[in-house]
N, C-alpha and C positions, 0 to 999 in steps of 0.2 A: 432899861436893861442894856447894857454894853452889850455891841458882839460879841466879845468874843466869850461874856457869859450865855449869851444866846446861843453861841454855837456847842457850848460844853452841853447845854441842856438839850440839844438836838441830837447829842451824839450817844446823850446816856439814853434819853428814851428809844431811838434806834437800837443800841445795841441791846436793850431791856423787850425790845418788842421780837428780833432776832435771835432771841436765846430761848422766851417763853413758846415762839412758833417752832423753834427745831426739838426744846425738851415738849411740847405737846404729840402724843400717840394717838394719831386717830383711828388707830387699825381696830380697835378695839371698841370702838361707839356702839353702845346697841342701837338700830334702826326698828321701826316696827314696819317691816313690808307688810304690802298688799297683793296677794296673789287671785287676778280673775281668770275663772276657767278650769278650777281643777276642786277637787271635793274635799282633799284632807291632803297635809302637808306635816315635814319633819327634819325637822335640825338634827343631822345626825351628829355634829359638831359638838353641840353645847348638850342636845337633849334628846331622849328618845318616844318625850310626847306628843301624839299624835293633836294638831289642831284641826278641830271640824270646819265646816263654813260658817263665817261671821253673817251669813247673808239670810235674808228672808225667805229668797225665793231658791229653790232647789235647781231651777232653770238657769241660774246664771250665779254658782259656786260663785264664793271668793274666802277665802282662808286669810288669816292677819297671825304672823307671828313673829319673834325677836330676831333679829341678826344681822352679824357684822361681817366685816368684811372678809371674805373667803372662807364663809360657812358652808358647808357642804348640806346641799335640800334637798327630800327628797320629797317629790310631788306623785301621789296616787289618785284617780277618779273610779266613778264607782263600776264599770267597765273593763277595769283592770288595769289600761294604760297608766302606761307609768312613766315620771321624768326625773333625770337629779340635775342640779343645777350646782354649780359654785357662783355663791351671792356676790356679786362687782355692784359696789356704790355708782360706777358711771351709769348702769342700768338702771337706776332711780328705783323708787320703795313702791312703785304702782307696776306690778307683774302681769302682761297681759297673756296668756296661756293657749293657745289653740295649737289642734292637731289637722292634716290635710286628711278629709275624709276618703278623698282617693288614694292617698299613698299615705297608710295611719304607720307608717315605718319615720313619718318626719315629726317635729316638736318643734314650734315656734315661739320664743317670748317677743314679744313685743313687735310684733312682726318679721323678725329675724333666725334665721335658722340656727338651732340651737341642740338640736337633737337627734343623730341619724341611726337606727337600729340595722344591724348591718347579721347579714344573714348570706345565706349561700343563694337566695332568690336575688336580695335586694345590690348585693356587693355591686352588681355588673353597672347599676345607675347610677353608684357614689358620684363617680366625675362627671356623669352630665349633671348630676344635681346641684354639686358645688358651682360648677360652670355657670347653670341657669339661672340661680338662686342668689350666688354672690352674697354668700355671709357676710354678716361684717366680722365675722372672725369666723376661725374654722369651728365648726359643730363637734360637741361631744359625742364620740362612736360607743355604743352600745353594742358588743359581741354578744350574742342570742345562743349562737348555733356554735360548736366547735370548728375551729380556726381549721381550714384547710391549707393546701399549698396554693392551691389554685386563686383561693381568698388573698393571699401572700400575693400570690404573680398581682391582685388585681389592685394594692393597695400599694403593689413598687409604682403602678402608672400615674397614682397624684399628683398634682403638681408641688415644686421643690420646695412652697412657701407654706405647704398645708401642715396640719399637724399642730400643735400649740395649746389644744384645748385636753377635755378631759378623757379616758376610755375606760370603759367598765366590762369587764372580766367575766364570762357566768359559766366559763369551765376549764379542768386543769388544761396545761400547757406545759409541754416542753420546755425545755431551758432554750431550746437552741428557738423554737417558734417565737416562743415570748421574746427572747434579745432582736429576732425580727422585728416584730410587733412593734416594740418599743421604738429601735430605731429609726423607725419607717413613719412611725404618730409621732413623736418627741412628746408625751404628752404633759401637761402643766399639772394635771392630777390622775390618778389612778384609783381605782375600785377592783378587788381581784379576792375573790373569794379562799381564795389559796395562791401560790406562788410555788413557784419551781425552786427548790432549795440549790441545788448541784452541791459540786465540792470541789477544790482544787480551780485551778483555771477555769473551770464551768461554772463557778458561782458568778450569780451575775449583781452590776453594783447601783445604787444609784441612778438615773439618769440627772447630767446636770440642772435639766430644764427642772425636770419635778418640786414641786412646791408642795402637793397634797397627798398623801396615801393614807388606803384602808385595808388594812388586811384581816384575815380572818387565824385564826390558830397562834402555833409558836410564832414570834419575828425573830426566824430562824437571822434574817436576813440582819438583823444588830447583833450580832455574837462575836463580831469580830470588827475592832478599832478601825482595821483599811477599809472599811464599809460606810462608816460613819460621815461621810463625804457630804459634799451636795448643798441641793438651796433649798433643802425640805424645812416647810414651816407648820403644816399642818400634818401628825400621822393620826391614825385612830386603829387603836388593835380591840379587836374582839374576841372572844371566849379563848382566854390566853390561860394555858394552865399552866406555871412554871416547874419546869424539872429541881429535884432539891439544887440550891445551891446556883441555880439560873438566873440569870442578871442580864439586862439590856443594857449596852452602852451608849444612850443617845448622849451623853455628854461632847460627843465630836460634831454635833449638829446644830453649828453656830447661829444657823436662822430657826431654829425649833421653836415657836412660841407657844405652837397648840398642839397639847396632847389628852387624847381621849380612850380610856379604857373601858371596853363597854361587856361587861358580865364576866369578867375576869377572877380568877381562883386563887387571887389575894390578900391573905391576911393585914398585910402592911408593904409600906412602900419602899422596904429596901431590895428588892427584885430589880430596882429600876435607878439609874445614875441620871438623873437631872442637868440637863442642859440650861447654862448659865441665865439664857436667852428666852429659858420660859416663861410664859405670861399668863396662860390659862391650862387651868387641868381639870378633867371631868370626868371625875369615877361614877359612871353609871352602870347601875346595876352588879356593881361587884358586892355579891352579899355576905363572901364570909371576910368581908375588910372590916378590921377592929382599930386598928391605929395607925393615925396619919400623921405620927411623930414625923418631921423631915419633909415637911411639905418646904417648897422653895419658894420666896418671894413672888406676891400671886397678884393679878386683876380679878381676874376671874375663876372660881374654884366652888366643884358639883361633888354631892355625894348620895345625890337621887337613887333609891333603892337599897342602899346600905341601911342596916335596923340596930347593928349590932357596933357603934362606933365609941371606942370607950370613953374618951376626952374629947371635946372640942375647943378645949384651950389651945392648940396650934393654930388656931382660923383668930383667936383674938390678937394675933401674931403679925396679921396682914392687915393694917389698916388701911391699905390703897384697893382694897377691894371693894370694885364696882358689880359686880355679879356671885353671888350666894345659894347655891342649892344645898337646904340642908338633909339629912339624916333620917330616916323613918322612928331615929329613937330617942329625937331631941325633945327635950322638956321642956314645960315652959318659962322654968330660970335660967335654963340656959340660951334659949331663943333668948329671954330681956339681956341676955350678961354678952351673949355674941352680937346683936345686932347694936346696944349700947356704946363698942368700941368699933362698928365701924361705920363712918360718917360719909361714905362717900355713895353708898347700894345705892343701883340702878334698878339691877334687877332679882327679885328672892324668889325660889322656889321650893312647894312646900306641897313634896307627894306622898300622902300618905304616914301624913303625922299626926297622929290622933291626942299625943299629950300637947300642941298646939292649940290651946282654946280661946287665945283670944291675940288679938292683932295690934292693938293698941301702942302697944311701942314701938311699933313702925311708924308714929306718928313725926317722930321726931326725925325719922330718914326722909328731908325736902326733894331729896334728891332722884328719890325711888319714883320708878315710870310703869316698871311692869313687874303683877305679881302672877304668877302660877300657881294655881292653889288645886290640889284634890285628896281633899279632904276623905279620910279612909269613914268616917260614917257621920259625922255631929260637924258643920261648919264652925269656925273659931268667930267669936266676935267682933263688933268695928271693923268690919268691911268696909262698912259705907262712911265710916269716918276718915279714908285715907284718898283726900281728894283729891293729891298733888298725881296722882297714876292716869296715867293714859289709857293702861291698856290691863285687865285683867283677864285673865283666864283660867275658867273653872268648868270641872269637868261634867259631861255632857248628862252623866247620870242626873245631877244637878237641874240643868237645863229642863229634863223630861218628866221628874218626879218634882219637881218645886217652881214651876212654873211663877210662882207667884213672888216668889224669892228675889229670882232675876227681875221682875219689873217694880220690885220696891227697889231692890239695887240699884237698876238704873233710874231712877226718877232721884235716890240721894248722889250720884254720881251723874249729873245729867250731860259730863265732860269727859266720861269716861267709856270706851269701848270696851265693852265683857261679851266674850266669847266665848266657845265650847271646845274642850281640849278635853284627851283622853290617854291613858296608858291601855297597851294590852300585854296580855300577861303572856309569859311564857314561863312553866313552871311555875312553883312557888311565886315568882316577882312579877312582876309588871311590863317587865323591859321586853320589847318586843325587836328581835336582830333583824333590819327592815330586807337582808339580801334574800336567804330563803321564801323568804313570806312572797319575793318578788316571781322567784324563779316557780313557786305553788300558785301563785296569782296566773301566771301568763298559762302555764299548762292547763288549767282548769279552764281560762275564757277561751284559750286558742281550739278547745273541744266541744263550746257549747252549741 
């Protein structure tokens, strides 16, 4: 071969290798972490299933469940204590969990301060803790107690580098406290049970840093286009009941890729303006959703808890979808006619779908790693014919009433991790909104 045909052929596979590494998205990989040290754990992100412990022994928890990158976890033990975490791939899929049993106000993964619950006792130690401890990044703050001034005074003294991580919310606030708050954490994600509306000059916008929010009620805070700002990638709204004629404008929110609406009072999706940049959507537990006409070009797409969805011919729309939660009311032609057209599943999730009876056509998804399965009474069949999975998850009723079930499973999957995962209900559905349950959790142990 002549040079300079050698060089042609050097420059085409270069640029063939340079073009597949910048169109490949790896933001979107499911991972199966492993979490030691905490009892039960949840993707508020993607899902609102409770994973039990994969472990044998009660004395040393560890939970296994799906997630990518800048998935919002939230980690519960049977004590009460409680952690959220947003998933970072640099922190590798083996999570190691402890709390300081002298100061249980701190959360450690992996040795690293990761967690500081900041209270009107604990505030005064923030800075020797940071000082002492030397995060490798600053600790997500946990407000417990309502925000004081005093709290304020003690949170101007950090140092100018802090701040960057995440803060979680657990009562109202002022418009003027909160724009404290904020400016004083800068934080990279937010958790707030509610939000201070204002109006006029008092509305407050964005922060630029923000990447993560979860709110609870109206998002008062998208009503208006000069809001729409910012480097937000992940939101998640809860029990959102739209006023007639109410519309979100996330379409101004150029980095949006993940949006999650979780027990929302949504018929269909025109309430909501679709940013260009979306990549995953997860209607969990919206139960009066009937049609998902106008869904936008998808990876990833949940409809866990809806019973009543009248077509699923918009999902055969999306064939680059690697992640599938389907329907409480899907059939089993239309499970074979949806899963048929898309070749790419990762991962399927299948809560409480009783016309589901048999799994078999999953055979032909090589692709598929992990299934969710909680079956509302009769398991579906070929389970154990679906060897290419790593990881399955079935629910724990499963585990304690069919004991025998699980070790034929595992012995025809003797490459596969099946674990115990659970929905809890709230109302009518399953969905269980993990903030309350937290703030009912801490009063109860904080008295025993």
């Amino acid at each position: 071969m002549s040079r300079s045909n050698l060089l042609s052929v050097w420059v085409s596979v270069t640029f063939f290798l340079v073009l597949t590494s910048c169109t490949r998205d790896t933001r979107f990989t499911n991972e199966i972490i492993h979490i030691e040290g905490v009892s039960r754990a949840c993707n508020i992100t993607t899902s609102y299933v409770w994973f039990g412990s994969a472990s044998e022994s009660e004395a040393q928890p560890e939970v296994r469940l799906p997630a990518s990158d800048g998935d919002l976890i939230y980690m519960l033990n049977e004590d009460g204590s409680n952690l959220y975490y947003r998933y970072n791939p640099d922190d590798g899929i083996h999570l190691v969990i402890s709390q300081d049993t002298m100061k249980p106000y701190l959360f450690f993964i992996n040795g690293m301060l990761s967690q500081f619950e900041v209270t009107s006792e604990t505030i005064h130690s923030l800075n020797e803790e940071l000082f002492t401890l030397k995060p490798g990044r600053f600790p997500t703050l946990l407000f417990s107690d309502s925000l004081t001034g005093t709290m304020i005074m003690e949170l101007k003294k950090l140092p100018e580098n802090s701040g960057g991580s995440g803060i979680l919310i657990e009562h109202d606030l002022s418009t003027g406290t909160f724009q404290d708050l904020i400016s004083i954490c800068r934080p990279s994600w937010l958790v707030a049970e509610s939000l201070p509306a204002g109006s006029g000059t008092d509305r407050w916008k964005l922060p630029k840093e923000l990447e993560l929010l979860w709110i609870t009620g109206a998002p008062l805070l998208f009503s208006g286009d000069d809001l729409c700002q910012g480097n937000l990638e992940s939101l998640i709204i809860a029990e959102w009941l739209p006023a007639r004629d109410e519309v979100i404008r996330l379409s101004g929110l150029k980095k949006l890729h993940t949006l999650t609406l979780a027990s929302c009072k949504i018929p269909d999706l025109s309430p909501i303006q679709f940013p260009r940049s979306l990549k995953r959507l997860f209607l969990v537990g919206c139960e009066e959703l009937t049609d998902i006409a106008g869904i936008p070009s998808l990876k990833c797409f949940g409809m866990s808890g809806s019973r009543d969805i009248s077509s699923l011919e918009p999902v055969r729309e999306l064939p680059e979808l690697t992640r599938l939660a389907f329907p409480g009311n899907t059939s089993q032609e239309d499970f074979e006619s949806v899963i048929e057209w898309l070749p790419h599943l990762e991962v399927v999730e299948l809560i409480d779908c009783p016309e589901i009876h048999d799994l078999s056509p999953l055979q032909q998804s090589r692709n598929l790693e992990i299934l969710i399965l909680r079956p509302d009474s009769i398991l579906p069949e070929h389970i154990g014919s679906l060897d290419q999975l790593e990881l399955i998850i079935i629910s724990e009723k499963i585990f304690g009433n069919s004991p025998e079930f699980i070790s034929e499973l595992r012995s025809q999957l003797p490459n596969t991790m099946i674990v115990p995962g659970s929905g809890l209900c709230l109302g009518s559905g399953w969905l269980l909104l993990i903030l309350p349950m937290v703030i009912a959790a801490r009063f109860f142990f904080k008295r025993k």
